[in-house]
C-alpha positions as CSV (number, residue, x, y, z in Angstrom):
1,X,0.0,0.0,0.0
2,X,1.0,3.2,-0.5
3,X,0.9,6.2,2.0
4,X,-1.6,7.8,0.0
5,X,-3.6,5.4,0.6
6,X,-3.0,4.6,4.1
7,X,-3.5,8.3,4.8
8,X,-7.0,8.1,3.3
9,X,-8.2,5.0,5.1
10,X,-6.9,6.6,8.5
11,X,-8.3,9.7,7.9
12,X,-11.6,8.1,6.9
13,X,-11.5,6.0,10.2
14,X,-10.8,9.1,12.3
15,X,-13.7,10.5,10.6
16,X,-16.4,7.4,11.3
17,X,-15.2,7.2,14.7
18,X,-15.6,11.1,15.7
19,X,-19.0,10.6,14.1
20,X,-20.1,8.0,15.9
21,X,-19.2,9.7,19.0
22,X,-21.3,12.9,17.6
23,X,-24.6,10.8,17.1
24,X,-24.2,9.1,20.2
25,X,-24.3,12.1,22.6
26,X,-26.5,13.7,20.5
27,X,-28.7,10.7,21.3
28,X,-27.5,10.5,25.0
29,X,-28.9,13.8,25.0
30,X,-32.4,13.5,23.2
31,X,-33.5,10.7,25.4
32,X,-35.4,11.3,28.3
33,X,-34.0,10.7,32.0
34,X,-35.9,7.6,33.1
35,X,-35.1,7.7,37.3
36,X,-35.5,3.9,37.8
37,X,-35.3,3.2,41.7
38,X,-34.6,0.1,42.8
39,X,-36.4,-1.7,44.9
40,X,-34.7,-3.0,48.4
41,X,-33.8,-6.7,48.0
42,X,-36.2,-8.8,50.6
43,X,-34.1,-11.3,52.5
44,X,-35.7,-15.1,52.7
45,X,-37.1,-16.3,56.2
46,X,-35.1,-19.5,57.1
47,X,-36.8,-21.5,59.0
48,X,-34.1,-23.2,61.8
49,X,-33.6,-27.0,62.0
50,X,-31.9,-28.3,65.3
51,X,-31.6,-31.6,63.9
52,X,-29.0,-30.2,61.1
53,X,-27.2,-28.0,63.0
54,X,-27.0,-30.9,65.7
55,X,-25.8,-32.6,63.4
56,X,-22.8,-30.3,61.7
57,X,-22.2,-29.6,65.4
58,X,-21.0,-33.2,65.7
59,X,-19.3,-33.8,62.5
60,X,-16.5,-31.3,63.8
């Protein structure tokens, strides 16, 4: 290849890429600001059995 044509295919790269950026925070920016909030996470109820903890108790 030639450096002409290197230089064009870099320059044409450059150019996709700072347009991409462009579009995308011009979209960034046209979208509303949806303020999801997240819910708390519930923790299960465990329900203790003696008989298994009797029974790790032992195995040490």
């Amino acid at each position: 290849m030639n450096r002409k044509e290197i230089f064009i295919i870099a320059i044409g790269f450059f150019l996709t890429v700072f347009a991409w950026m462009i579009i995308d925070i011009y979209q960034a920016n046209k979208t509303p600001f949806v303020d999801n909030t997240l819910n708390t996470v519930q923790m299960p109820k465990y329900k203790n059995k003696s008989a298994i903890i009797d029974n790790l108790i032992k195995r040490q």
